[in-house]
N, C-alpha and C positions, 0 to 999 in steps of 0.2 A: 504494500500500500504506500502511495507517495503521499507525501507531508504537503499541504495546502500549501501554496504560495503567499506569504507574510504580504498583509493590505501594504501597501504606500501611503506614508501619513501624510495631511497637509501639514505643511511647514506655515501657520497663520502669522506668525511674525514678520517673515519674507513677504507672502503677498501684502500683509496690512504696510509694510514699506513702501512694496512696490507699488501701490494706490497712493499713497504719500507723494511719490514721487512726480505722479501724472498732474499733482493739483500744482497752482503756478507759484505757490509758496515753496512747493518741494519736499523734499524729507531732511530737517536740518541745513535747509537753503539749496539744498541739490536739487535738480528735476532732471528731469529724462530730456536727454537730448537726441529727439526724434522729431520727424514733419508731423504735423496734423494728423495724416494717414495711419502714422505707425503710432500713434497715440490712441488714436481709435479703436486702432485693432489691439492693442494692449490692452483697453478698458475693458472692450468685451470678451476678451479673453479671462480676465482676473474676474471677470464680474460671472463667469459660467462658475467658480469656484462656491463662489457665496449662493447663488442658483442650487446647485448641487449638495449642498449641505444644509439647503435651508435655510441660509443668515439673511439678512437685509443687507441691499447695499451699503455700503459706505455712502456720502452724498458726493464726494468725488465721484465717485463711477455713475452713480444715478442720474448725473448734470450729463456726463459725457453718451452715457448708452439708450 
């Protein structure tokens, strides 16, 4: 009998960063240096996480998707 494959956890620190990063404050003053496009597809990527798990968005992601 083979051994279940251990879930993949999410890492919510990272994304709740990586949402930080997209807003034009940034995370710690950082932002994502990306064009609009790739911002977008960023949001709604991070934002299937929260989707998938049941959270609410962030209102960063909320404003963008």
């Amino acid at each position: 009998m083979k051994p279940k494959p251990a879930k993949k956890k999410t890492d919510w620190n990272a994304i709740e960063r990586r949402v930080r990063m997209l807003s034009r404050a940034g995370d710690e003053g950082v932002r994502m240096r990306a064009s609009p496009e790739e911002i977008l597809a960023e949001a709604q990527y991070l934002a299937e996480f929260y989707r998938k798990a049941g959270k609410p968005l962030p209102d960063t992601l909320a404003a963008l998707v």
